[in-house]
LUMTIBA-472591 format. One record per residue (C-alpha): x, y, z. Coordinates in Angstrom, 2 decimals, padded with zeros to 5 digits, always signed. Last residue first. Layout:
N
<atom c1="X" c2="Y" c3="Z"/>
...
This chain:
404
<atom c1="+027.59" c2="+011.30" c3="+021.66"/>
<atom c1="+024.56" c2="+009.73" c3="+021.63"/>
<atom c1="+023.25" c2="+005.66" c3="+022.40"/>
<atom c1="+023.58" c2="+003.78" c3="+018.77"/>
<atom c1="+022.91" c2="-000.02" c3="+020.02"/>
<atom c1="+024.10" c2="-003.08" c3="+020.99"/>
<atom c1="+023.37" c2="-005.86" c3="+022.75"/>
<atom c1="+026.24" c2="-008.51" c3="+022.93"/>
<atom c1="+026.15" c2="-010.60" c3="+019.97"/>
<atom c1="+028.54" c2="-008.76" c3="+018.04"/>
<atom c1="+029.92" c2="-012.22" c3="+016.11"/>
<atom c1="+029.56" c2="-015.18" c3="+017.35"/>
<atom c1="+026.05" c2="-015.26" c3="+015.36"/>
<atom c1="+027.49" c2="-015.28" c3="+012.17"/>
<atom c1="+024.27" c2="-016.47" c3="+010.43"/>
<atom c1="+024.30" c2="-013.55" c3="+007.64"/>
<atom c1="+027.83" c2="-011.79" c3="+007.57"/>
<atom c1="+028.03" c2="-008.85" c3="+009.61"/>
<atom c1="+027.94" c2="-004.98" c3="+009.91"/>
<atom c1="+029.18" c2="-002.19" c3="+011.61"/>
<atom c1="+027.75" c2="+001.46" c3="+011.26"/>
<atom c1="+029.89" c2="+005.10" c3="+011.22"/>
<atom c1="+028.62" c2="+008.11" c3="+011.39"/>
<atom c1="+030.39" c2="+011.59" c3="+012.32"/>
<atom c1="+028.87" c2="+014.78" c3="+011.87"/>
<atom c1="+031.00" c2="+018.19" c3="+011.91"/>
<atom c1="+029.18" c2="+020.72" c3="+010.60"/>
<atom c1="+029.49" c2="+019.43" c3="+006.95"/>
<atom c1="+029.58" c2="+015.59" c3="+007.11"/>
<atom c1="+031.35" c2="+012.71" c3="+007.92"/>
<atom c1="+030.46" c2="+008.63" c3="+006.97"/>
<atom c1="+032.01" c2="+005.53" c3="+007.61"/>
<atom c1="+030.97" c2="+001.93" c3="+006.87"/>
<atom c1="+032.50" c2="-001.02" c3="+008.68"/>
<atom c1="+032.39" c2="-004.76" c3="+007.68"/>
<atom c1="+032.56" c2="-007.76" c3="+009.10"/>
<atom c1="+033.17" c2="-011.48" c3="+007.89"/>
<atom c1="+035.33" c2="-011.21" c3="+005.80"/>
<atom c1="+036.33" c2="-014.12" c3="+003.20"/>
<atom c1="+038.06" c2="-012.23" c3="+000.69"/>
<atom c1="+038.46" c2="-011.41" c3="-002.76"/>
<atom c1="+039.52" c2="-008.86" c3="-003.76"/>
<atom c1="+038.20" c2="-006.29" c3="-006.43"/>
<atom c1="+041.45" c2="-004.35" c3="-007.48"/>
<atom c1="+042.98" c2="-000.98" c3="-005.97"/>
<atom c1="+042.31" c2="-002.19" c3="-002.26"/>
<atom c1="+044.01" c2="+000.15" c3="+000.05"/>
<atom c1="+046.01" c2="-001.51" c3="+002.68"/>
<atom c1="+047.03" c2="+002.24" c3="+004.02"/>
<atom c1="+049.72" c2="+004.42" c3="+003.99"/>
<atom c1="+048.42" c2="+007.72" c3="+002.78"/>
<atom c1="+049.33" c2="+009.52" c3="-000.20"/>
<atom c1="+048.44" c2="+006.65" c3="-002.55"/>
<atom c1="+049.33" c2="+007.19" c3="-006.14"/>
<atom c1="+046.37" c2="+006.05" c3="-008.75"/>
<atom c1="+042.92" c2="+005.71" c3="-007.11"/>
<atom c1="+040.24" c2="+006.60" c3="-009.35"/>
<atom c1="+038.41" c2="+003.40" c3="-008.32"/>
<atom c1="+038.95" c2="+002.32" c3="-004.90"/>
<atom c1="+038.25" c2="-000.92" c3="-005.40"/>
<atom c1="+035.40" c2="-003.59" c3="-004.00"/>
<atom c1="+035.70" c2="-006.06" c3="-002.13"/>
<atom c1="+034.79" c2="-009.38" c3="-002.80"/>
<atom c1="+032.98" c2="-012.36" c3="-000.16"/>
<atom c1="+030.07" c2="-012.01" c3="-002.11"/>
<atom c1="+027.83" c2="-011.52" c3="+000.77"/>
<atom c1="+029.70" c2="-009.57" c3="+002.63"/>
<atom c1="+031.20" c2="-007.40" c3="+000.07"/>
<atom c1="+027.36" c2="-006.67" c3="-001.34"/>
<atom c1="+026.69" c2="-005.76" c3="+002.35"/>
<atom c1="+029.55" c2="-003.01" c3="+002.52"/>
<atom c1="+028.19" c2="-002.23" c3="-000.60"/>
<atom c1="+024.69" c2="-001.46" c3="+000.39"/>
<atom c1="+026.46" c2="+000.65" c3="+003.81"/>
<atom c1="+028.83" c2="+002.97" c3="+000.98"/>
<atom c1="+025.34" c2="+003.41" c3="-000.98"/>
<atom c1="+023.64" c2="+004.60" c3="+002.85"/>
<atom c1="+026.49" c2="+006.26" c3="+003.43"/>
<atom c1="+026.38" c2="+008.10" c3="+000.35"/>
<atom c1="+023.01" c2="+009.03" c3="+000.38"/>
<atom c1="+023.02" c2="+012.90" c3="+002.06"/>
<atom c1="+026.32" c2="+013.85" c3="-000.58"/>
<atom c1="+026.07" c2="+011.60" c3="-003.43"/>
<atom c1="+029.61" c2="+012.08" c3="-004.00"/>
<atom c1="+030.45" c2="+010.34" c3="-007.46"/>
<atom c1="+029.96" c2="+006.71" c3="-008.09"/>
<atom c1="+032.80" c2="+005.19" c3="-009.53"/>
<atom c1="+035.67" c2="+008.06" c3="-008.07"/>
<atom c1="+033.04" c2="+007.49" c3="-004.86"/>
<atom c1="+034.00" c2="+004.02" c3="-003.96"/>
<atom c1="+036.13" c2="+004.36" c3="-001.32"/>
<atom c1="+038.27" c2="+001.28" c3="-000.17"/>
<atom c1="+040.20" c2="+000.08" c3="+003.13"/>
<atom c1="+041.40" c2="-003.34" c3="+003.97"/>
<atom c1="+042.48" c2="-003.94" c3="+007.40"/>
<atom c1="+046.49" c2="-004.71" c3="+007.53"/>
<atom c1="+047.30" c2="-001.40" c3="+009.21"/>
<atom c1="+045.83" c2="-002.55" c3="+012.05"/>
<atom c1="+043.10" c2="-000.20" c3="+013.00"/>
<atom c1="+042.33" c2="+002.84" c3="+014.99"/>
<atom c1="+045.34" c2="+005.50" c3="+014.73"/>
<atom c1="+045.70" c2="+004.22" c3="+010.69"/>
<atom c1="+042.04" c2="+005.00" c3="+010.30"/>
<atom c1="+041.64" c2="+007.88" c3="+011.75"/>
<atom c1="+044.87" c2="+009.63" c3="+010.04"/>
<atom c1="+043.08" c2="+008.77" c3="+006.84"/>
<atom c1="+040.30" c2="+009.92" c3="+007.85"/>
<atom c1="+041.92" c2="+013.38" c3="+008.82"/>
<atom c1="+043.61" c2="+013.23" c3="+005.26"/>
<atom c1="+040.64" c2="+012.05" c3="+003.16"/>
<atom c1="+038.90" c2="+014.79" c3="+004.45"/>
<atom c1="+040.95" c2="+017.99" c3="+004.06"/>
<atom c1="+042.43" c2="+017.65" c3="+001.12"/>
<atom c1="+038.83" c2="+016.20" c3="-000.71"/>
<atom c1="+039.00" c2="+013.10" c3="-002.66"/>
<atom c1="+035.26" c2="+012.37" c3="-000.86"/>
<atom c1="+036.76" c2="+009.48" c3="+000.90"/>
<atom c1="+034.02" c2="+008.11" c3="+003.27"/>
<atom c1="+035.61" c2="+004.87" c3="+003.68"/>
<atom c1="+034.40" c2="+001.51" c3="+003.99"/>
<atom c1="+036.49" c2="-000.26" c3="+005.96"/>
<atom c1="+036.81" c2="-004.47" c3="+005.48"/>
<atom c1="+037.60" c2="-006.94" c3="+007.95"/>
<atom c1="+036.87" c2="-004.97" c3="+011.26"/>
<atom c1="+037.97" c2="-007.78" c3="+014.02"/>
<atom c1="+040.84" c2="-005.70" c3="+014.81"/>
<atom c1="+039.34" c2="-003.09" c3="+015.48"/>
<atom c1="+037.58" c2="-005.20" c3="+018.50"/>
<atom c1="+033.80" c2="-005.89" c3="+017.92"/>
<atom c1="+031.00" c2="-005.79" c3="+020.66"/>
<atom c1="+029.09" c2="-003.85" c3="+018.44"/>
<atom c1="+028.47" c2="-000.99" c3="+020.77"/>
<atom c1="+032.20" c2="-001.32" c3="+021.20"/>
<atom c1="+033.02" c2="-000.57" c3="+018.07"/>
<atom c1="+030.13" c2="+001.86" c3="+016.96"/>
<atom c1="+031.43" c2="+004.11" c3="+020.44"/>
<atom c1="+035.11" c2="+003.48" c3="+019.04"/>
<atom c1="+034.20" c2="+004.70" c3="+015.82"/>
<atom c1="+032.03" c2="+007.41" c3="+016.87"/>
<atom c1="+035.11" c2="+008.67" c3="+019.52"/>
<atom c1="+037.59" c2="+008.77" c3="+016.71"/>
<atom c1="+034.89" c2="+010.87" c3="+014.27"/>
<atom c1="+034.75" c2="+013.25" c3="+017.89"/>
<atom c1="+038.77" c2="+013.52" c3="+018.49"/>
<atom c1="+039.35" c2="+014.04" c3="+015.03"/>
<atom c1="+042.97" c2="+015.83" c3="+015.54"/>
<atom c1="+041.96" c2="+018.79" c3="+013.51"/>
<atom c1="+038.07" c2="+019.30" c3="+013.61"/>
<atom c1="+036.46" c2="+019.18" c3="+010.23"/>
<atom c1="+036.07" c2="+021.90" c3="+008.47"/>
<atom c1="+032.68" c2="+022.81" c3="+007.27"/>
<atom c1="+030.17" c2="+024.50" c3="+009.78"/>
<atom c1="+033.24" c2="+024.12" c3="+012.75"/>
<atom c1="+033.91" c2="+023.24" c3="+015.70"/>
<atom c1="+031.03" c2="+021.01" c3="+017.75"/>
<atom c1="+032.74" c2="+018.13" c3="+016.35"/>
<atom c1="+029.58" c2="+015.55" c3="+016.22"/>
<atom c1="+028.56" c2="+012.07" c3="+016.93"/>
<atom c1="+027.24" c2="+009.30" c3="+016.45"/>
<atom c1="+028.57" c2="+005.64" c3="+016.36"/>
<atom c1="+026.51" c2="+002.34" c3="+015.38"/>
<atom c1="+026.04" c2="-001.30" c3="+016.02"/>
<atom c1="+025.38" c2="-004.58" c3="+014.81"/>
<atom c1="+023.45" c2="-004.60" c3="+011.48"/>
<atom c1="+023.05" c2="-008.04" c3="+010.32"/>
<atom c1="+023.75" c2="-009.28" c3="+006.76"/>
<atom c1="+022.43" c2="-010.21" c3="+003.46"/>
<atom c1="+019.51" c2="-011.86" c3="+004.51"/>
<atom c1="+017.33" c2="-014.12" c3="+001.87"/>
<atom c1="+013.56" c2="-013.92" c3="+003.81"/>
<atom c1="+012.31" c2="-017.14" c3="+004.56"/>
<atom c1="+008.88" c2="-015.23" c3="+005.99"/>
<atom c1="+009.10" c2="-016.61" c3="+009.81"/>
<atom c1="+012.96" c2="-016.20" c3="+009.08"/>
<atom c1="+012.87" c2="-012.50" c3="+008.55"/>
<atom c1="+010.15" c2="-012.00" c3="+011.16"/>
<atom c1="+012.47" c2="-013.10" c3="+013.90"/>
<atom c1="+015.86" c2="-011.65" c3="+012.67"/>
<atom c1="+013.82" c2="-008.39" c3="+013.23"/>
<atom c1="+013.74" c2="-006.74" c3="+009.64"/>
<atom c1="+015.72" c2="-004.02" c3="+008.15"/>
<atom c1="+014.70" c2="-002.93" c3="+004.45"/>
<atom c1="+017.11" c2="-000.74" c3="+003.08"/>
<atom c1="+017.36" c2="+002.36" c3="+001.03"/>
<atom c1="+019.85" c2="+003.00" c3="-001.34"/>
<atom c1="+020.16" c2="+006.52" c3="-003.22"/>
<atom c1="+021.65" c2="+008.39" c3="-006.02"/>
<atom c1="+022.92" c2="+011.30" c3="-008.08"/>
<atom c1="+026.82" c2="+012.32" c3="-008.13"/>
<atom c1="+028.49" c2="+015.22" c3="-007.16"/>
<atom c1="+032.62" c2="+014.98" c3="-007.57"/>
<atom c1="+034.90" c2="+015.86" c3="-004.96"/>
<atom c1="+038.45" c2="+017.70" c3="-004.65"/>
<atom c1="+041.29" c2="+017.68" c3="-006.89"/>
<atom c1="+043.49" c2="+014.77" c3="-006.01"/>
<atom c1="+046.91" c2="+014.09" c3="-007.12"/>
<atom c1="+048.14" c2="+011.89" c3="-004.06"/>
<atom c1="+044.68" c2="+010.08" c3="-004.17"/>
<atom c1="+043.16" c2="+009.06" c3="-000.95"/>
<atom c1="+039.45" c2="+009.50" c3="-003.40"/>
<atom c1="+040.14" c2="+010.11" c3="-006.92"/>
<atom c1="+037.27" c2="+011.85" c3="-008.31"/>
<atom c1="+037.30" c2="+013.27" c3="-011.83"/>
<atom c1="+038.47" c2="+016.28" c3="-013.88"/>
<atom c1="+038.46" c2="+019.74" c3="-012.56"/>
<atom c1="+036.94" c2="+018.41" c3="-008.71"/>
<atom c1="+034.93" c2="+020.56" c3="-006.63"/>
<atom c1="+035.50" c2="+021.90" c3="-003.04"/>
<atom c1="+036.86" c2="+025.27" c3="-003.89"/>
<atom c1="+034.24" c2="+026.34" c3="-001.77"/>
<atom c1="+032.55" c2="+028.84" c3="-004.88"/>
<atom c1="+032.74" c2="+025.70" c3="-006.92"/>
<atom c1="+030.88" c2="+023.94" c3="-003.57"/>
<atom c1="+028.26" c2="+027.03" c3="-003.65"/>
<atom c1="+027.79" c2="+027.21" c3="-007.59"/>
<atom c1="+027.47" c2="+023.41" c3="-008.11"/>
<atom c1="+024.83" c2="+023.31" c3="-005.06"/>
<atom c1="+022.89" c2="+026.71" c3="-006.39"/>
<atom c1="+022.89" c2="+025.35" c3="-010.07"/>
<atom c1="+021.21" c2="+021.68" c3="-009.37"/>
<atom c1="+022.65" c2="+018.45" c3="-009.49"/>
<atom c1="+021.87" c2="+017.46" c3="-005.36"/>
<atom c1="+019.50" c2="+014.54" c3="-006.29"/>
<atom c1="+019.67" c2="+012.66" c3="-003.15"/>
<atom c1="+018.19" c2="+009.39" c3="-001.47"/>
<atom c1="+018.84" c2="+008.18" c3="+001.77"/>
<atom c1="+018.04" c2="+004.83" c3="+004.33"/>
<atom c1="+015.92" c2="+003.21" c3="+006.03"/>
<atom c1="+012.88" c2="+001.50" c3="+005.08"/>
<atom c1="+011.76" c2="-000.39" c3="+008.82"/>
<atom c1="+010.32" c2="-003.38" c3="+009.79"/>
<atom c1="+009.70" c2="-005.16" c3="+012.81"/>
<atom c1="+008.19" c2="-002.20" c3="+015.00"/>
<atom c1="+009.01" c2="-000.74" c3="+018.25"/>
<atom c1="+011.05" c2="-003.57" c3="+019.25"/>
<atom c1="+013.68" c2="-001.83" c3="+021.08"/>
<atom c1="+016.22" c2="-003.40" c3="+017.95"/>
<atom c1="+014.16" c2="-002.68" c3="+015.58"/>
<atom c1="+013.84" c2="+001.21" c3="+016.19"/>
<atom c1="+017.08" c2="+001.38" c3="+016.78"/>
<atom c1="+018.06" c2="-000.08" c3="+013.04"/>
<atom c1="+016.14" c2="+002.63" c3="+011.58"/>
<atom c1="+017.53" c2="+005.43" c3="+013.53"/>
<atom c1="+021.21" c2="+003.93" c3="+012.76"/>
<atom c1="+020.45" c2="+003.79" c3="+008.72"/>
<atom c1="+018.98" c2="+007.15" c3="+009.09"/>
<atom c1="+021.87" c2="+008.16" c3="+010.78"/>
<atom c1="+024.15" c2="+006.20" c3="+008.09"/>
<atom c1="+022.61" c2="+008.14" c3="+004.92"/>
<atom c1="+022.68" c2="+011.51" c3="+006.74"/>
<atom c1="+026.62" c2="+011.48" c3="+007.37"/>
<atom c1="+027.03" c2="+013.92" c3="+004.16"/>
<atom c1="+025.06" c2="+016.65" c3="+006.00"/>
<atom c1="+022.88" c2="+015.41" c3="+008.88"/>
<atom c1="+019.03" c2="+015.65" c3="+007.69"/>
<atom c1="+017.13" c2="+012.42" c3="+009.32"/>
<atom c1="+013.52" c2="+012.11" c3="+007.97"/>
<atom c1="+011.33" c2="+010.30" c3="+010.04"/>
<atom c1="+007.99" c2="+008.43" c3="+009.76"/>
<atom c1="+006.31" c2="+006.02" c3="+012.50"/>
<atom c1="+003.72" c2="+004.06" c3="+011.39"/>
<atom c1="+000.94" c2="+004.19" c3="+009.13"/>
<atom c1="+002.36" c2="+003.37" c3="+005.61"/>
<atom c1="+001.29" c2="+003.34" c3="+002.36"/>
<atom c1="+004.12" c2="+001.61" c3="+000.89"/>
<atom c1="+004.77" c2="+004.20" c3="-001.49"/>
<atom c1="+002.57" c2="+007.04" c3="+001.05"/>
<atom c1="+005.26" c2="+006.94" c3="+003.52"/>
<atom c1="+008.45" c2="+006.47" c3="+000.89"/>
<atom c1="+006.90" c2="+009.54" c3="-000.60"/>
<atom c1="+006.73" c2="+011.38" c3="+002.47"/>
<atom c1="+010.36" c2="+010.50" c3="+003.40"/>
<atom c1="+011.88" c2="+011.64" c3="+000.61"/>
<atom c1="+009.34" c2="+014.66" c3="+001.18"/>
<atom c1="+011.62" c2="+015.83" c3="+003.86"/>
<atom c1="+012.65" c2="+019.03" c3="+002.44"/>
<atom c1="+008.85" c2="+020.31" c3="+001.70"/>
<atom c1="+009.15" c2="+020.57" c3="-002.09"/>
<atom c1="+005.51" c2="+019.03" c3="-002.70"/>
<atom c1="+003.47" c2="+022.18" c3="-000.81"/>
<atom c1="+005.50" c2="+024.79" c3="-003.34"/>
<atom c1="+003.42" c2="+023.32" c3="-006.19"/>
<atom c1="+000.16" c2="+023.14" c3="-005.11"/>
<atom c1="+001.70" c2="+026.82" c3="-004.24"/>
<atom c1="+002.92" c2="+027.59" c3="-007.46"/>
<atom c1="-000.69" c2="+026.71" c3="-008.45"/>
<atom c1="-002.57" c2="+028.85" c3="-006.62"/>
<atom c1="-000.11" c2="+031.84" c3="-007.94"/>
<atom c1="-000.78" c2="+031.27" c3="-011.44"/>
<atom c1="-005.03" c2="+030.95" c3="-010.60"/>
<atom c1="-005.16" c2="+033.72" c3="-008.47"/>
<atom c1="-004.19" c2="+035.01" c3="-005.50"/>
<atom c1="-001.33" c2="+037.39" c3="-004.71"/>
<atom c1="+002.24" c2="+036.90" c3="-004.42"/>
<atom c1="+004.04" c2="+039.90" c3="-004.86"/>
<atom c1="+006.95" c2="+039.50" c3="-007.92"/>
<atom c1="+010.28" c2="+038.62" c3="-007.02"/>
<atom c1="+012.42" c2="+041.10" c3="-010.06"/>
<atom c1="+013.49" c2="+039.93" c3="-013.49"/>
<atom c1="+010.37" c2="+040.33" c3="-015.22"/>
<atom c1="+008.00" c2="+039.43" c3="-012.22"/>
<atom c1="+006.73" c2="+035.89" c3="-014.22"/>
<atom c1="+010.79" c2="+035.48" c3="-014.75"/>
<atom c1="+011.55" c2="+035.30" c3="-011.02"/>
<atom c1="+008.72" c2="+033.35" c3="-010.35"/>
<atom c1="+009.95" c2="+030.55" c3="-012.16"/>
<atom c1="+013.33" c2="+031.04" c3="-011.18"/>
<atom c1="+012.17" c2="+030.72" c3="-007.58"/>
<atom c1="+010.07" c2="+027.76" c3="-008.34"/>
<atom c1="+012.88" c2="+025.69" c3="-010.04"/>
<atom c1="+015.49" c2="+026.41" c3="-007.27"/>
<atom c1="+012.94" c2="+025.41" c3="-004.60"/>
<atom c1="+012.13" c2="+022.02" c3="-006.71"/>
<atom c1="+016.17" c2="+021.27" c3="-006.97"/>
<atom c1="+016.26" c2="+022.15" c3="-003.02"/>
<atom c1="+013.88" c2="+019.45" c3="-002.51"/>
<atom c1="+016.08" c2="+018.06" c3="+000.33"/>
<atom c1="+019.98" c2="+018.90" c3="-000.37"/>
<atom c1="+020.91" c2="+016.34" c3="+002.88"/>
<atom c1="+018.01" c2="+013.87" c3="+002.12"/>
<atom c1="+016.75" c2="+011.21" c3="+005.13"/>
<atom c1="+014.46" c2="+007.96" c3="+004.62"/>
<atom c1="+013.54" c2="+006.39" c3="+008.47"/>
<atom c1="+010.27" c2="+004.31" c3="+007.43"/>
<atom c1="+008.32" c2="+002.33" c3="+010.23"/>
<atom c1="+006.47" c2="-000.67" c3="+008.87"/>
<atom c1="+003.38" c2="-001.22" c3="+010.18"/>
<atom c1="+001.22" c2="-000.67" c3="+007.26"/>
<atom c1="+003.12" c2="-002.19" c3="+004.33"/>
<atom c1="+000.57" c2="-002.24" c3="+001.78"/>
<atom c1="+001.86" c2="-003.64" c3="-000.38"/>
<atom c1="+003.96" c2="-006.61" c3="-001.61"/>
<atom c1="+007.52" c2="-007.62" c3="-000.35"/>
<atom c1="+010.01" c2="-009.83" c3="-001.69"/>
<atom c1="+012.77" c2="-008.51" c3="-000.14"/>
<atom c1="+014.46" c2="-007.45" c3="-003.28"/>
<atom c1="+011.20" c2="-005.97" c3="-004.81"/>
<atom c1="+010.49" c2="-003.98" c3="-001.90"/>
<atom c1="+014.17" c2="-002.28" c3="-001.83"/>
<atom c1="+013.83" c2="-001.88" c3="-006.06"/>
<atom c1="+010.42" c2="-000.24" c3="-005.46"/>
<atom c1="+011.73" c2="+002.11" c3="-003.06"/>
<atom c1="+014.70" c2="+003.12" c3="-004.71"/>
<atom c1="+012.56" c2="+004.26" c3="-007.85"/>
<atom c1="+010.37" c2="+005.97" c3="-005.69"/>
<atom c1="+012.96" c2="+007.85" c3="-004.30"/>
<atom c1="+014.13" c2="+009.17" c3="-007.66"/>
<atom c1="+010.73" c2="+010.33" c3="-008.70"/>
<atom c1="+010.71" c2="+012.30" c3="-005.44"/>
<atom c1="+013.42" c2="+013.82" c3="-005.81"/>
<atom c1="+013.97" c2="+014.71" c3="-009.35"/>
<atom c1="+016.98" c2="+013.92" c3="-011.27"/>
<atom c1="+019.17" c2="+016.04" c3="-013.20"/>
<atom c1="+019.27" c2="+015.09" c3="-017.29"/>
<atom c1="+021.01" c2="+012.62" c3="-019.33"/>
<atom c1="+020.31" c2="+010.17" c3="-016.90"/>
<atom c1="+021.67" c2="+009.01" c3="-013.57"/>
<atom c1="+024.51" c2="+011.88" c3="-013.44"/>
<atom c1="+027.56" c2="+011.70" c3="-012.00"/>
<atom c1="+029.44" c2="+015.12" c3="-012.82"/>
<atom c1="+032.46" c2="+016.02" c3="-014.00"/>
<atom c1="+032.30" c2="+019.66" c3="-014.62"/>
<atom c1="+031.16" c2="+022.01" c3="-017.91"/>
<atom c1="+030.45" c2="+025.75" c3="-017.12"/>
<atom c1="+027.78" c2="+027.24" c3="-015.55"/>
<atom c1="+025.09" c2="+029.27" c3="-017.55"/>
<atom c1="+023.91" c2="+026.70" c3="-020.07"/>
<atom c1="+022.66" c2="+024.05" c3="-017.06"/>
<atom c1="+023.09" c2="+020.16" c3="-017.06"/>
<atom c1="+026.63" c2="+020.65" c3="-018.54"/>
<atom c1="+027.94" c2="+016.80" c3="-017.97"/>
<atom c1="+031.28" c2="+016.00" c3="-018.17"/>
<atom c1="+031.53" c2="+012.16" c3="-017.32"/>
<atom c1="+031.56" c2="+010.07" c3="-013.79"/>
<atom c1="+029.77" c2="+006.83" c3="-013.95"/>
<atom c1="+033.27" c2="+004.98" c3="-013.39"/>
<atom c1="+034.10" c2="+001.59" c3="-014.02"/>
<atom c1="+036.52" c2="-000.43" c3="-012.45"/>
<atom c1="+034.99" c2="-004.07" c3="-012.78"/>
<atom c1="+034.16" c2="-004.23" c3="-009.36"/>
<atom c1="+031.97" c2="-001.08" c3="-009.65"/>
<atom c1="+030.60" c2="-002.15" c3="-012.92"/>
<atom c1="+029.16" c2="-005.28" c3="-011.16"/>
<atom c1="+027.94" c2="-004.02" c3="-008.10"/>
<atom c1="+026.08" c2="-000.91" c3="-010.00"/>
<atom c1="+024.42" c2="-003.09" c3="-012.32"/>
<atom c1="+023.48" c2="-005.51" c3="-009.49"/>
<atom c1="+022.22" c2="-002.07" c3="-007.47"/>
<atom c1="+020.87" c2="-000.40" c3="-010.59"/>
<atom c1="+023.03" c2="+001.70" c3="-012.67"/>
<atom c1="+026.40" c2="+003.20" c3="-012.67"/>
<atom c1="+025.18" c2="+006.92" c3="-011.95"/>
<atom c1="+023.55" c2="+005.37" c3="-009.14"/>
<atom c1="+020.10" c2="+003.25" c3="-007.86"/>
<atom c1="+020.04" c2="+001.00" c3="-005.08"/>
<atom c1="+017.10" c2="-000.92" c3="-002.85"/>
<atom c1="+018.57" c2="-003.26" c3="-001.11"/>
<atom c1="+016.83" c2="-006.30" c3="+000.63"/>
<atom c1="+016.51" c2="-008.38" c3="+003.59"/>
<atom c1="+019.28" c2="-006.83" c3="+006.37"/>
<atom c1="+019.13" c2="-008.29" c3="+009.46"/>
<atom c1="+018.09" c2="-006.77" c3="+013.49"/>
<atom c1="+018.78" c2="-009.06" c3="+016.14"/>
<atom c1="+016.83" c2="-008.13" c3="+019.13"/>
């Protein structure tokens, strides 16, 4: 079962997902010092709005766009929804504690009934961590199956993978799948700052002079149809999904494992599940948080994998790190590239460390696959291949995402 891609659902620091597209290619970054809370100090931040987002309010943002792009109404009752978070509710959690915090006068204070207490937990009750996926449920209103992937950085691209399986063994037709994340809040800054993981100035991803990453709001969500019920409806498609690679390091909670055996072996299990050689990959999508550690073990992934010809771009010095969603933003623009034929830059990229065909300008060219990469804390590896709409030479064995 061929399963397409019929609409995007984006929202980032840069804008919407047409907004996003075309300040992306034009260099722009959504990065600026931001001090969302008086008792840390100033950082680069990407930030939707003037203020943190909320969760759920984010998601249905993301939502609406996705429906909107495929031309879809409600109520969507047999469509399966796969919608992950990394952070969760965590912002909501934070919130609550505080709250309660300063009702005890500085200490927790015993929770006892009444009408204070009732409400924090009305409250407590919306923060579960997969309520992404709740309000994607209840959105489109929803009776079929509901998940909520939570794999670190690489959650964006599982739930991307999850949704896709469950088209391609024809357990439903359509599925929202995808990640949104609003990780601004003063526990996140505080632990990665505590890391050393955190950038002074900006984000510049495979950059000689780079400082470390840079948290940024955002989400995409896509709508993945049989290839069937897309063209019984005359649905636009932007591309097919044709395979995927998971797996994890088993190592370590945060570095990842030297050598990269496990982020080699998802590539090659996405590659072959997508009957594609590396050397049919047109375009790479990187992770790249501008991170020492990361960008140098992909880095060394990429250049043991692929000719050195392949094009290779991160887009998170435009975007920030959205952490959970940024596979599923780095997957939306791997389908943008396919459908416009242009890749996007690397924005924030200055002095290459690593010798690859990095693409510092949008360029364009006629590709006509594309292959998103994601890695997370505790050792998870994603990656997803993708191609043009109505390149059916292309990955047409049958594929899917198997295990590690």
């Amino acid at each position: 079962m061929d399963v397409v891609v019929t609409g995007i659902g984006l929202v980032s620091a840069l804008g919407s997902l047409e907004i996003t597209w075309k300040r992306l290619l034009a260099g722009d970054s959504g990065i600026r010092y931001r001090q969302p809370f008086a008792a840390l100090e100033p950082s680069p931040l990407a930030l939707i709005g003037d203020t943190p987002s909320t969760l759920p309010i984010l998601t249905q943002q993301v939502v609406a766009a996705a429906l909107i792009d495929a031309g879809l109404g409600l109520p969507l009752s047999d469509c399966g929804v796969v919608v992950g978070s990394s952070r969760g509710n965590q912002a909501a959690w934070e919130r609550l504690a505080q709250a309660l915090w300063e009702q005890g006068n500085g200490r927790m204070p015993q929770l006892q009934s009444g009408s204070l207490n009732a409400q924090r937990s009305l409250d407590w009750l919306e923060t579960l961590p997969h309520i992404s996926a709740i309000v994607t449920a209840r959105q489109i209103q929803t009776t079929a199956a509901v998940q909520s992937p939570m794999a670190a950085c690489a959650t964006g691209l599982w739930s991307i993978a999850q949704g896709f399986e469950l088209v391609r063994t024809g357990q439903y037709e359509r599925v929202l799948a995808g990640a949104v994340e609003a990780p601004i809040t003063p526990l996140t800054l505080a632990g990665f700052t505590q890391m050393g993981a955190l950038a002074k100035t900006g984000a510049y991803p495979f950059d000689r002079h780079r400082e470390g990453l840079v948290l940024g709001e955002g989400g995409a969500i896509l709508v993945l149809e049989a290839s069937t019920l897309a063209a019984q409806r005359g649905a636009t498609v932007y591309g097919r999904i044709l395979g995927a690679g998971l797996t994890a390091d088993g190592y370590h909670v945060s570095k990842p494992e030297p050598g990269g055996r496990a982020a080699i072996a998802a590539v090659k299990q996405c590659l072959q599940r997508s009957n594609l050689d590396a050397a049919e990959i047109g375009y790479i999508h990187a992770h790249g948080t501008a991170t020492a550690l990361n960008d140098r073990n992909e880095a060394h992934l990429i250049q043991a994998l692929f000719p050195q010809s392949v094009p290779v771009s991160s887009t998170k010095g435009a975007t920030g790190h959205a952490i959970g969603a940024s596979g599923a933003i780095g997957a939306a623009f791997c389908l943008m590239a396919l459908r416009h034929q242009v890749l996007p830059p690397c924005v924030g990229l200055k002095q290459p460390e690593f010798a690859l065909n990095f693409v510092t300008q949008p360029l364009p060219n006629a590709i006509q696959t594309a292959l998103c990469l994601s890695f997370g804390f505790g050792g998870q590896n994603a990656a997803i291949a993708f191609a043009a709409s109505g390149e059916s030479g292309v990955g047409s064995r049958e594929s899917g995402i198997g295990s590690g």
